[in-house]
C-alpha positions as CSV (number, residue, x, y, z in Angstrom):
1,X,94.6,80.4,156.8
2,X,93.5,82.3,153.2
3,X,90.3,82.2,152.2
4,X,89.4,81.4,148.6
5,X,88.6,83.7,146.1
6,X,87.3,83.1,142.5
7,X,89.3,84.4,139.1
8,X,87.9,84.3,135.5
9,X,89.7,83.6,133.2
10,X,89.8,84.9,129.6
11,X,87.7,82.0,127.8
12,X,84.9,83.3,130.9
13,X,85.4,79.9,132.6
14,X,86.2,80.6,137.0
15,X,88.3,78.9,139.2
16,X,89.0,79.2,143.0
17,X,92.3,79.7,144.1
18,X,94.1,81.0,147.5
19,X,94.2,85.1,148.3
20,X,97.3,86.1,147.7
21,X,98.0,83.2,145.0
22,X,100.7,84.9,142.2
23,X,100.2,85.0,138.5
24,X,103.1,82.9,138.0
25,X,101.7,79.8,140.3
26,X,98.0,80.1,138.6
27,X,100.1,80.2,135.2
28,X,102.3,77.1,136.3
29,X,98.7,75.5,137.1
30,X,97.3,76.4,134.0
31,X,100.4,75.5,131.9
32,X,100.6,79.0,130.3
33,X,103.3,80.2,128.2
34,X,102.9,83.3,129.7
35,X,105.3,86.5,130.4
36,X,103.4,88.7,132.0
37,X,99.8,88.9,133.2
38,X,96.7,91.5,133.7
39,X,94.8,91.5,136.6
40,X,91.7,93.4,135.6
41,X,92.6,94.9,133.3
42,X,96.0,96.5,134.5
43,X,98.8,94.8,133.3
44,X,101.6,93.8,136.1
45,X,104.2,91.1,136.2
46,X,104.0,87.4,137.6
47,X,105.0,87.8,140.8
48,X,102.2,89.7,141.5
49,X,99.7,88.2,143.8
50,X,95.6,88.3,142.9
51,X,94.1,89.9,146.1
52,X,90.3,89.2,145.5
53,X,87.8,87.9,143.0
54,X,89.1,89.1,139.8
55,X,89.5,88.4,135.7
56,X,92.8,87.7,134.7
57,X,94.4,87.2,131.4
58,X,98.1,85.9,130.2
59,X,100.4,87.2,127.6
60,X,103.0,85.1,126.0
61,X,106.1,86.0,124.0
62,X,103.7,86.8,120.5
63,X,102.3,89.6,121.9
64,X,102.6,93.1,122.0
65,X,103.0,92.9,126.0
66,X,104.9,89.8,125.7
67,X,107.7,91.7,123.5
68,X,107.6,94.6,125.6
69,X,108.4,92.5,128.8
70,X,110.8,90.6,127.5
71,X,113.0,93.5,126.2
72,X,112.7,94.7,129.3
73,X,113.9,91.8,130.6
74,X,117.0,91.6,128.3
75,X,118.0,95.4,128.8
76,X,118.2,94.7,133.3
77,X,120.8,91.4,132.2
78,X,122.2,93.7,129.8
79,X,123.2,96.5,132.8
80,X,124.0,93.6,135.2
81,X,126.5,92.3,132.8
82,X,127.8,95.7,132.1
83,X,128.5,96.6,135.5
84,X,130.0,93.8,136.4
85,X,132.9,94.7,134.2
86,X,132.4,98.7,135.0
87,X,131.3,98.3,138.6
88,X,131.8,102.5,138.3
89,X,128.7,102.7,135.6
90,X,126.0,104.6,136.1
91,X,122.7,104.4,133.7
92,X,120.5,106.3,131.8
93,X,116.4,104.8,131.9
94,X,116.4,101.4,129.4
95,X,115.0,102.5,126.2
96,X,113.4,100.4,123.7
97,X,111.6,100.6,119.7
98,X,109.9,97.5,118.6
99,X,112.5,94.5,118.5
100,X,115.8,96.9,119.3
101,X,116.7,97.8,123.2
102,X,119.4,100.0,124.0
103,X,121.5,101.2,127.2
104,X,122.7,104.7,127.6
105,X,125.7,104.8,130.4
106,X,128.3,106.9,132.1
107,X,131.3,105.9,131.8
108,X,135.2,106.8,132.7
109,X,136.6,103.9,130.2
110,X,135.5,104.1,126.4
111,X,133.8,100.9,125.3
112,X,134.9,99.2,122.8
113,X,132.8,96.9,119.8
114,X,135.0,93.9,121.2
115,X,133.0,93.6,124.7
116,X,129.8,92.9,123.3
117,X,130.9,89.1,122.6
118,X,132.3,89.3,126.6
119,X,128.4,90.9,127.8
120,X,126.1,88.1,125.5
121,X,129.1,86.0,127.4
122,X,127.8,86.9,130.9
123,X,124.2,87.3,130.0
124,X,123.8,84.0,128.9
125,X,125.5,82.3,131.8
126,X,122.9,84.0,134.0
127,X,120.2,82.8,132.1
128,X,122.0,79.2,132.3
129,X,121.9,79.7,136.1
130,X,118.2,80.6,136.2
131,X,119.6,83.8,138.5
132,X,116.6,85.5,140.5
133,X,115.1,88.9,139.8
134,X,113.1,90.9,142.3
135,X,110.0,93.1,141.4
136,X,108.0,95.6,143.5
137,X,106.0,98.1,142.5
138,X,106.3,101.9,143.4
139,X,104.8,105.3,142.9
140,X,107.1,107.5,141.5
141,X,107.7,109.4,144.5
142,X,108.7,106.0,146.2
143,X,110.8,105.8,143.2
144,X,113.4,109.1,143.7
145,X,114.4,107.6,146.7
146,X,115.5,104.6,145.4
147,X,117.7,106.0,142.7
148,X,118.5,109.1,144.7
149,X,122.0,108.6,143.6
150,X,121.3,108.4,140.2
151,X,120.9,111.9,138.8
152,X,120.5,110.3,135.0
153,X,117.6,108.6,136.5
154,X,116.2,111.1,138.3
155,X,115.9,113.1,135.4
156,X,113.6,110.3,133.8
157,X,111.6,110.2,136.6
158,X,111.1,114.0,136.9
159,X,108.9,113.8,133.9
160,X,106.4,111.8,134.9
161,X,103.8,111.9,138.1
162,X,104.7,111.5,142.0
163,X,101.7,109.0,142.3
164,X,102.2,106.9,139.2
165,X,102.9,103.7,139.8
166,X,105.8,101.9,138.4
167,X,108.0,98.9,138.2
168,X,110.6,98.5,139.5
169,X,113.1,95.7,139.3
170,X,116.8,94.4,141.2
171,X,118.9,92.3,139.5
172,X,122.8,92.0,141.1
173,X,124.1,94.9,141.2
174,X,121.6,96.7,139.2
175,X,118.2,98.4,139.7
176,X,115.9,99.7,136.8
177,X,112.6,100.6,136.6
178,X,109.9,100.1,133.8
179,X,106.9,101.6,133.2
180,X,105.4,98.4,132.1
181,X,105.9,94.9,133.8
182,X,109.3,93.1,132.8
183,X,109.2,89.2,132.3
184,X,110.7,87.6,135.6
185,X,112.1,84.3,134.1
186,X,115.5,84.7,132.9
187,X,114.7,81.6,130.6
188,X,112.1,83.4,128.0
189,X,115.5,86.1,127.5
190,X,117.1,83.1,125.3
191,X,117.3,85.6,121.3
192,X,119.0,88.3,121.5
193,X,122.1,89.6,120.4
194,X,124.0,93.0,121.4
195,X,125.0,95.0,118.0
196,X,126.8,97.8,118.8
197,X,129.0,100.3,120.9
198,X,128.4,104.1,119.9
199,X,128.0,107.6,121.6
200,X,125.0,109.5,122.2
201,X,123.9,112.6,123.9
202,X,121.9,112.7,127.0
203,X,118.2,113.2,126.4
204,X,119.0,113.4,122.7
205,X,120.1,116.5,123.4
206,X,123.5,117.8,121.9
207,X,124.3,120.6,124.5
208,X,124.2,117.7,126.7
209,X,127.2,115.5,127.8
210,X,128.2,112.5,125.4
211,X,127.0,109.0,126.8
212,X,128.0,105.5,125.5
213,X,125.5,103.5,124.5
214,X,125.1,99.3,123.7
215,X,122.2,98.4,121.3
216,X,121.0,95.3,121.1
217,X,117.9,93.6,119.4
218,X,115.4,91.0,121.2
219,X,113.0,88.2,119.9
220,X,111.1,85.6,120.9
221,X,112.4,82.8,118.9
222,X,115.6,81.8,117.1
223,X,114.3,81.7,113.8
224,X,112.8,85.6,114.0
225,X,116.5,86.0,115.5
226,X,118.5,84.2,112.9
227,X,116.8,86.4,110.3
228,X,117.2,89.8,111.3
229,X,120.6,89.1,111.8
230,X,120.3,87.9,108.4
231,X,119.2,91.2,107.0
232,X,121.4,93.2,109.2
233,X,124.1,91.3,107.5
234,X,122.6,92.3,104.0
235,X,122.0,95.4,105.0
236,X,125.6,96.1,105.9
237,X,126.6,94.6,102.3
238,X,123.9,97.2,100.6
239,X,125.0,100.1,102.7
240,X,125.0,103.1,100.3
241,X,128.5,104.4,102.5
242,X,130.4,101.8,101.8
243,X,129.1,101.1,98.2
244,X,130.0,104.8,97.3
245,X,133.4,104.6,98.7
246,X,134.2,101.2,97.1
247,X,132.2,102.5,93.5
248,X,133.8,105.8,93.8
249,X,130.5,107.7,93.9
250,X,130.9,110.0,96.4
251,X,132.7,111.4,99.3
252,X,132.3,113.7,102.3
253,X,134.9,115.7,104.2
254,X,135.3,117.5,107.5
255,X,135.7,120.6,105.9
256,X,131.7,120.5,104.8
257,X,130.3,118.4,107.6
258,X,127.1,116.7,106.0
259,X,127.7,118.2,102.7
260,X,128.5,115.2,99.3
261,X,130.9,116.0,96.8
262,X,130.2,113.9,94.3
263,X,132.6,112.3,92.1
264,X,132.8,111.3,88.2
265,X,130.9,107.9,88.7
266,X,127.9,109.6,91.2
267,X,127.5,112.2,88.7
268,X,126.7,110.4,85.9
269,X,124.4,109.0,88.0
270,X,123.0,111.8,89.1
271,X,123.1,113.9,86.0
272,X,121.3,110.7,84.8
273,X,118.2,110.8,87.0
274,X,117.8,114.4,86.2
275,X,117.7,113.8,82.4
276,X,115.3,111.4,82.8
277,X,112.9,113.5,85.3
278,X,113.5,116.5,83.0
279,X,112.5,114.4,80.2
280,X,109.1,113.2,81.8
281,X,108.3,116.5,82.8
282,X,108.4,118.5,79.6
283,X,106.3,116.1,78.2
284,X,104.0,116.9,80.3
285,X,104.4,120.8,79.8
286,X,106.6,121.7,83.0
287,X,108.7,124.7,82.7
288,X,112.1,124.2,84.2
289,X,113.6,128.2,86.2
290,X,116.2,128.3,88.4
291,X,116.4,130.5,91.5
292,X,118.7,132.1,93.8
293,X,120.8,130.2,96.6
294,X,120.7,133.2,99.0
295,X,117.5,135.4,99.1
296,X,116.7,138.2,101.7
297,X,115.4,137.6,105.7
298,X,112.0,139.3,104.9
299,X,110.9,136.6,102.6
300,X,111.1,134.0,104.6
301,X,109.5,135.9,107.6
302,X,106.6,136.9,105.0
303,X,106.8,133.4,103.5
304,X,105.9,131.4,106.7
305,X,109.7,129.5,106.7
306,X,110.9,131.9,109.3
307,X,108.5,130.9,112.1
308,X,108.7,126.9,111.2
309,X,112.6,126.9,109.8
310,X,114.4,129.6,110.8
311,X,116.8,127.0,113.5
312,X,117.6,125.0,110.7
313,X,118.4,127.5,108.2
314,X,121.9,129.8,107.7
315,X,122.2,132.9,107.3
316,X,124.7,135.5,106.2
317,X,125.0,139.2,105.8
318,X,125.2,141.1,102.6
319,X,125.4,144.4,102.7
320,X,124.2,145.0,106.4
321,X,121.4,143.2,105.3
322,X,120.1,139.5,106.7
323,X,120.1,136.7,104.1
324,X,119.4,133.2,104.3
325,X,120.5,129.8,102.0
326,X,117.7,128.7,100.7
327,X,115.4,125.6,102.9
328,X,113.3,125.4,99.6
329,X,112.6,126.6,96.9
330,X,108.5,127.5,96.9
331,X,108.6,131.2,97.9
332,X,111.3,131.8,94.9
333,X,108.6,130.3,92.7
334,X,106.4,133.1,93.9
335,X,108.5,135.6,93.3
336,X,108.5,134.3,89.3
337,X,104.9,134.1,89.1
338,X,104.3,137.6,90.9
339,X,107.0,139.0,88.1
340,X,103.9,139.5,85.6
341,X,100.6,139.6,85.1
342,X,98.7,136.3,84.5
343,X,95.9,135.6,82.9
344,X,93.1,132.3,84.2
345,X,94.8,131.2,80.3
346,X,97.7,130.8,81.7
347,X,96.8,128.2,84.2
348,X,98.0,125.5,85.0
349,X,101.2,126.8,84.9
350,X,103.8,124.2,86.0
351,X,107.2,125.5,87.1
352,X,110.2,123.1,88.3
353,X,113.7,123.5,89.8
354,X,116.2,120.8,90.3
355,X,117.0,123.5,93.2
356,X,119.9,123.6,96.1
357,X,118.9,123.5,99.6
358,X,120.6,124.1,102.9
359,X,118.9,123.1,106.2
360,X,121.2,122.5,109.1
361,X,120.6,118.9,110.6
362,X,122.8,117.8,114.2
363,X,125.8,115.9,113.2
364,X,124.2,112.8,115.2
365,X,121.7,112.9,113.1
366,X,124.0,112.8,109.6
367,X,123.7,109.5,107.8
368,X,125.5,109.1,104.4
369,X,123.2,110.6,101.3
370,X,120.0,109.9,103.5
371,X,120.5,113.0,105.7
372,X,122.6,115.9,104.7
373,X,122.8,119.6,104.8
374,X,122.8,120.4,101.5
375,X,120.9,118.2,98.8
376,X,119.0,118.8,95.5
377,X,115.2,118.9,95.7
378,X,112.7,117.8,92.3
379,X,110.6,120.7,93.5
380,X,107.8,121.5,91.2
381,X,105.3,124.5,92.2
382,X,101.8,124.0,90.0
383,X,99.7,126.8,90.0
384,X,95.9,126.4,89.3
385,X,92.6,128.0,89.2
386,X,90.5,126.0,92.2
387,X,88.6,124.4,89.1
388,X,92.1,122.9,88.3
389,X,92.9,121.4,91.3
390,X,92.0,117.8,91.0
391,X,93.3,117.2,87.8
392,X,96.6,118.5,88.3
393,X,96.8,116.8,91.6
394,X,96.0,113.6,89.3
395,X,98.6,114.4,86.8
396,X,101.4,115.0,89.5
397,X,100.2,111.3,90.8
398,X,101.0,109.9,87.4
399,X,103.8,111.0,87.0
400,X,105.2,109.9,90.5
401,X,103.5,106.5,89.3
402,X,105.7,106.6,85.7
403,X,109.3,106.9,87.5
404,X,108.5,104.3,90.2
405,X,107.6,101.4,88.1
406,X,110.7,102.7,85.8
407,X,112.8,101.0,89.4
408,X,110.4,98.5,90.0
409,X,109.6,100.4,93.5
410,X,106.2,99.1,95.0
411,X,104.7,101.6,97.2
412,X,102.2,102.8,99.9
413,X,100.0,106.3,100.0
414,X,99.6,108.5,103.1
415,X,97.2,111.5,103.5
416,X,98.9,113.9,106.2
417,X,96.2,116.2,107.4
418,X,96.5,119.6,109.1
419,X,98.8,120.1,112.1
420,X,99.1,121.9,115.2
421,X,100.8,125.0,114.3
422,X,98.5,125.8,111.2
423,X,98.6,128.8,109.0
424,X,95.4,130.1,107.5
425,X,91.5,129.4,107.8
426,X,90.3,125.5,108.6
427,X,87.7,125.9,106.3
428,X,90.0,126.3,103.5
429,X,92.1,123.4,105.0
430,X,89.3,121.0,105.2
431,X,88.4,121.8,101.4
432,X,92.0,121.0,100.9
433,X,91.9,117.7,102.4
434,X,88.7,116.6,100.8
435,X,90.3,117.3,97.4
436,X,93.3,115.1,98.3
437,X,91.1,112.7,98.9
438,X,88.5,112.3,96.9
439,X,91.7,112.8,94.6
440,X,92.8,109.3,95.9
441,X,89.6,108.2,95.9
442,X,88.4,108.2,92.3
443,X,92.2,107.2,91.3
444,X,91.7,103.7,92.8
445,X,94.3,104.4,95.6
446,X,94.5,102.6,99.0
447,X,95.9,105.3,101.7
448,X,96.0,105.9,105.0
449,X,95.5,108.7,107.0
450,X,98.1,109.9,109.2
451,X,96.5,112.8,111.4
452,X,98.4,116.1,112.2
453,X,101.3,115.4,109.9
454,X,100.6,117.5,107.2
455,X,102.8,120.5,106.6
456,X,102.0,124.3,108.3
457,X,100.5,125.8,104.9
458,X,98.8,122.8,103.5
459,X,97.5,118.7,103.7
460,X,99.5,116.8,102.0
461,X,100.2,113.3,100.1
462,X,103.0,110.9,100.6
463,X,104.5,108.4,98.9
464,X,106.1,105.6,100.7
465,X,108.6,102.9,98.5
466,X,109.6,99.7,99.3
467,X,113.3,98.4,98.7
468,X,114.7,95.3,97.7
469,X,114.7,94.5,101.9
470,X,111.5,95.8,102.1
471,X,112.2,99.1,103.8
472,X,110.5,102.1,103.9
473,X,111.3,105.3,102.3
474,X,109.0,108.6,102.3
475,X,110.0,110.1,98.8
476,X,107.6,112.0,96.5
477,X,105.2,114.2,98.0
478,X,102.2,116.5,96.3
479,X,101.0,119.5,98.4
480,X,98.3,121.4,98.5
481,X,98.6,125.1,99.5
482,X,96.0,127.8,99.9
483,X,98.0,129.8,102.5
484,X,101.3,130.9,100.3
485,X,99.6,132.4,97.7
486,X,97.8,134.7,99.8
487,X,101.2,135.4,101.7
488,X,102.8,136.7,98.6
489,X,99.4,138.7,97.5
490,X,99.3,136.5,93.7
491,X,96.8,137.0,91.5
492,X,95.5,136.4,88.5
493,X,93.4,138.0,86.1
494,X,89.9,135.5,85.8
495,X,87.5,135.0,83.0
496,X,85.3,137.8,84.3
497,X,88.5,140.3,84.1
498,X,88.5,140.0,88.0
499,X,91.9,139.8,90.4
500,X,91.9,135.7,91.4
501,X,94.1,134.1,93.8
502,X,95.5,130.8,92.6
503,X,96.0,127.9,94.3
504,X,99.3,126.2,95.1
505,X,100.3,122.7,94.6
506,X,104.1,121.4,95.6
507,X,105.1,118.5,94.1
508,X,108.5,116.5,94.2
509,X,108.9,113.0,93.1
510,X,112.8,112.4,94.0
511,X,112.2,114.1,97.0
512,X,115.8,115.0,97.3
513,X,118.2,113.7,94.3
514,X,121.0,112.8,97.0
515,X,119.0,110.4,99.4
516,X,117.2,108.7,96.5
517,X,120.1,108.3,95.4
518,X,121.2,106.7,98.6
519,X,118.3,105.0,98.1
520,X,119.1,103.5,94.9
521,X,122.2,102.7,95.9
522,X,121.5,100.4,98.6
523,X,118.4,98.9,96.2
524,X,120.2,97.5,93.5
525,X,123.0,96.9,96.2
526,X,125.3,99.4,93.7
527,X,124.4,96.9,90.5
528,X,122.1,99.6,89.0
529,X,120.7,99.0,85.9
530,X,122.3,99.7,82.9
531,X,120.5,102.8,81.7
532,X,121.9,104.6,85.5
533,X,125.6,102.7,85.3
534,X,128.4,104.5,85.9
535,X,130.0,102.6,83.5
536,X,128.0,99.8,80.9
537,X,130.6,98.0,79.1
538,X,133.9,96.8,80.1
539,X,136.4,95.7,77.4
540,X,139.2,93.4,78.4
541,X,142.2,92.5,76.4
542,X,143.4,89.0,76.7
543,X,147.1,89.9,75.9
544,X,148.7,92.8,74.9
545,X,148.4,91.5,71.1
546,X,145.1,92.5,71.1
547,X,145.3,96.5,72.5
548,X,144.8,97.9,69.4
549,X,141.6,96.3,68.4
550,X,140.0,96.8,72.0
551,X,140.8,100.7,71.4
552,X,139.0,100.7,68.2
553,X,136.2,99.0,70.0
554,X,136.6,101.4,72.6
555,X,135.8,104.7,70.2
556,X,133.2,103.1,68.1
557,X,131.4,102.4,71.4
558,X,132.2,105.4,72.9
559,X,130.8,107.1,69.9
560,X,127.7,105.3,69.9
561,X,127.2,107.0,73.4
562,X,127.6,104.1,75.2
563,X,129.7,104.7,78.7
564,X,133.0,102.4,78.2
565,X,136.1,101.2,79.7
566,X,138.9,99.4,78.7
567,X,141.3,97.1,80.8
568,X,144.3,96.8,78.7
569,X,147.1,95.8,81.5
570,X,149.1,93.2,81.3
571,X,147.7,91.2,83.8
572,X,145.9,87.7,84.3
573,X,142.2,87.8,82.4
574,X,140.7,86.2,85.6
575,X,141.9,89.1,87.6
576,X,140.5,91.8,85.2
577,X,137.3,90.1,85.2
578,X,136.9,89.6,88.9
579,X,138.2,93.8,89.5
580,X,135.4,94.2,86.7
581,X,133.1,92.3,88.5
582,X,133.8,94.2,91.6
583,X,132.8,97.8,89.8
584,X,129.3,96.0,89.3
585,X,129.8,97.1,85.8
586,X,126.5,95.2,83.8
587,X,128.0,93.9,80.6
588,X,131.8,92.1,79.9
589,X,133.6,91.6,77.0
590,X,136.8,89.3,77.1
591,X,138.7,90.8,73.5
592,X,140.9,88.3,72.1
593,X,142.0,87.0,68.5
594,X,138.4,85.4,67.6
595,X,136.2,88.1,68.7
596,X,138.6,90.8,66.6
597,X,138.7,88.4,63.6
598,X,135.0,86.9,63.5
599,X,133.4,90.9,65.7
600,X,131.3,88.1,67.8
601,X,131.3,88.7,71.5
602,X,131.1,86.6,73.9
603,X,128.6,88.7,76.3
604,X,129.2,88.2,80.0
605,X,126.5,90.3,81.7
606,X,127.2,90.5,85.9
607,X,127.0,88.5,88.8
608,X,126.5,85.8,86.2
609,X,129.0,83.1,85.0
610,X,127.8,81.9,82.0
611,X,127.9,84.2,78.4
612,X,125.6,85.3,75.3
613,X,127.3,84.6,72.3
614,X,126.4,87.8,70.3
615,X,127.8,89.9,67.1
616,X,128.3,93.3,67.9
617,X,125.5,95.1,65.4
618,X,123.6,92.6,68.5
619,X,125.0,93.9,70.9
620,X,125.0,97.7,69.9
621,X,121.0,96.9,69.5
622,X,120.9,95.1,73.0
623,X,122.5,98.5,74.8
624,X,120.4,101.2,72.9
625,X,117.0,99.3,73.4
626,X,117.8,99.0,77.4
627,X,118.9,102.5,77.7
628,X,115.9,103.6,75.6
629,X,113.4,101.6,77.6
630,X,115.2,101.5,81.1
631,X,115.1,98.1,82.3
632,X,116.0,97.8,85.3
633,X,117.4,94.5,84.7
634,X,119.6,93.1,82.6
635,X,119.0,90.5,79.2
């Protein structure tokens, strides 16, 4: 017979139970919610059994551990149910990322969107069924054996150590292994839902095969379930591809993999961002160059670029010489400011570019405007005497600050502090970092630190906004550099008719043009605001009576600047209206014989149903004074 042993539980009280008594009959005892378990200290699952006097604790379905299980748990149903209709599958290791699991297989058959219906199908009947999973625990080593025949597998398990211990768990026709404990109750698997069917390489690895993959998501209850799905759904309607195609923004082709071409309506767009930031910047004394696209090997070697870069750059010959398309645009800004002598007068001396890049990006990971091979960067290059420093740092700042609350973006600061592959001396990169901060500091800012991350010549600051579904975006970004301008021997003439070195500071507030503009997009869900429209006013005849007096409307607001259509066709007003609706165009006018006779509009601004009755020296006012002050919503 067992003897008794004593376990303590979390609150510190003790009880006595049986050797060899499993975490799942002490939970049932104790009426715990829980998933998994830890026996002290080492988290395992409940089928584990408590071999001597020890402290154990329970996690439920709210915790860290609890999510982690249960995913788990929903990726081994998820394989089950996928071999049973490819009994020929064989599987890659589960993976998982917060709420989102997904299955990497072999397959001979392509899968198709339509089964995922067919696997929730099957998955949920075995939860119904309250089907048994087994559990053991292995070393590593034990491990091999058991998927011997599973070279995708083996592969996974070649990366870790022979003596580690992991779980491992049988389920059908199926065995996977976890490096944390999976729940065992088919019950607490109850939210999920499978997403999608797409293709992806082995190990993330493109000179790998192609695998299929199933993603799914996972929660513990049906409300958190409900509304993700929820913003998945919204998501999809905001997607920045599919706006552009319907809003005729933008397009991409085959023939440039990765590369926009931007049509009319995405170039106004565009072109309109850039006013505005060119704007804001020469009031505040930037001086806008332009440099090269291709410039010579040897500058990027001496720049730094060609150690960090040089696989994601391209390169050409000209000449019998190497040349590269341009990653960025800071050593070309060097080259300016090496061009003459400078004097400590003429510093700060601010230079931007609205500049072309090319960095080559795997076509897996190509996503829309947000990740291209070619985009426009803000890129700004400040260079200051080291007296300078915090005060330019703390102009770049406000400025950043002035174009945000122009879109209403909230946002979050970062301070990304020296890396592993450094260039340069650490004293100079702690001075650098202590300037950041106390830059951040005395400016009132909340940041965090995020160790390691800054860039190989310098710390750096990030700016983080948050969309209209309260996403994350790293945008703007200020720099500061005290390794370049010793790479490209600049110097300045100081007070004391000496040679200085200046410092560096990159700054970019955009980031790149093209993916805020993706970002934008998918913001305003392609109803920008009226100062970025493609188009702001749409005139619509009521009958054909009435064309002549829409086209004189038509050139007096064209003439006031104003970006116009007219819908003159012979067709049903509710059908113009709803196609004008459709081009998220902000303001409608409906043109008939009162508004020509009385030049009173009735103003029908979108998404909306009801009108502002308004005469058009009103309405001309109206448009000018939201251009001039970019409001980023309508009257």
């Amino acid at each position: 017979m067992s003897k008794e042993i004593e376990i303590v539980l979390p609150d510190g009280s003790k009880q006595k139970v049986r050797e060899n008594t499993t975490l799942f009959e002490i939970k049932n005892q104790l009426l715990e919610e829980a998933v998994v378990g830890s026996i002290d200290g080492v988290l395992v699952d409940l089928s584990t059994p408590v071999k001597k006097n020890s402290e154990i604790a329970f996690y439920d379905c709210s915790t860290p551990e609890g999510t982690t299980a249960i995913c788990q748990l929903v990726s081994l149903l998820l394989e089950e149910a996928i071999k049973s209709q490819y009994p020929e599958a064989l599987f890659a290791k589960a993976q998982r990322e917060d709420q989102t699991i997904w299955i990497d297989l072999r397959v001979d058959k392509p899968l198709s969107a339509l089964i995922l219906k067919d696997l929730e199908h099957h998955m949920k009947q075995k939860i119904k069924a309250d089907a048994k999973i087994e559990s053991t625990a292995l070393t590593v080593s034990e491990a091999k054996e058991v998927f011997k025949d599973n070279e995708l597998k083996l592969f996974a398990l070649s990366e870790l150590a022979d003596d580690r211990i992991i779980f491992v768990y049988s389920f059908g026709d199926v065995t996977e292994f976890f490096l944390e404990p999976a729940a065992l109750e088919v019950a607490a698997a109850n939210y999920f839902s499978l997403l999608k069917v797409s293709g992806a390489y082995w190990q993330g690895n493109p000179d790998n095969e192609m695998l299929q993959r199933v993603t799914g998501v996972v929660f513990a209850e049906k409300a958190q379930l409900l509304a993700h799905l929820d913003y998945l759904e919204e998501s999809e309607k905001r997607s920045h591809q599919k706006l552009g195609k319907e809003l005729d923004l933008f397009m991409f082709s085959e023939e440039a993999p990765g590369m926009p071409f931007y049509l009319e309506n995405g170039l106004i767009i565009r072109n309109e961002l850039q006013k505005f930031l060119r704007e804001l910047q020469a009031k505040y004394d930037y001086k806008e160059v332009k440099t090269p696209l291709i410039l010579n090997q040897r500058l990027w070697e001496r720049s730094g670029h060609w150690d960090h870069y040089k696989n994601n750059m391209y390169f050409t010959k000209v000449a019998d010489e190497d040349y590269a398309l341009k990653p960025m645009n800071c050593p070309g800004h060097c080259l300016i400011f090496k061009d003459r002598k400078r004097s400590y007068r003429d510093l700060p001396m601010r230079m931007a570019e609205f500049g072309q890049v090319h960095r080559h990006e795997f076509s897996g990971a190509l996503n829309g405007l947000l990740r291209v091979r070619t985009f426009c960067q803000d890129d700004a290059h400040i260079f200051v005497r080291r007296d300078q420093i915090e005060q330019e740092i703390a102009l770049a700042l406000k400025i950043i600050d002035e174009v945000y609350k122009i879109f209403g973006f909230e946002y979050a600061v970062e301070l990304s502090t020296r890396p592993d592959d450094f260039m340069g001396e650490i004293e100079l990169w702690d001075e650098a970092e202590a300037s950041l901060g106390k830059v951040l500091t005395d400016l009132g800012y909340k940041y965090n630190i995020n160790e390691g991350d800054g860039t190989f010549y310098g710390p750096k600051i990030d700016i983080y906004i948050k969309d209209a579904l309260n996403r994350s975006h790293q945008c703007a970004t200020v720099q500061l550099d005290f390794q370049m301008p010793g790479k490209f021997d600049l110097s300045y003439i100081d007070e004391n008719n000496q040679e200085a070195q200046p410092v560096m500071i990159h700054r970019a507030v955009f980031g790149s043009l093209d993916r805020f503009l993706g970002i934008l997009i998918e913001h305003y869900a392609g109803a920008f605001p009226l100062w970025l429209a493609p188009k702001q006013v749409a005139l619509l005849s009521v009958a054909q009576t009435h064309k002549n007096g829409v086209e004189k409307l038509f050139q007096e607001f064209h003439a006031a600047g104003i970006r116009v259509e007219k819908d003159l066709r012979n067709e049903k007003l509710g059908k113009k209206i709803r196609e004008a609706e459709l081009r998220k165009i902000p303001y409608i006018l409906v043109i008939g014989d009162k508004e020509l006779a009385e030049g009173t509009f009735a103003v029908r601004k979108h998404g909306s149903d009801g009108v502002k009755q308004l005469t058009k020296i009103e309405f001309m006012e109206l448009l000018k004074q939201q251009i001039q002050e970019k409001n980023h919503q309508y009257y």
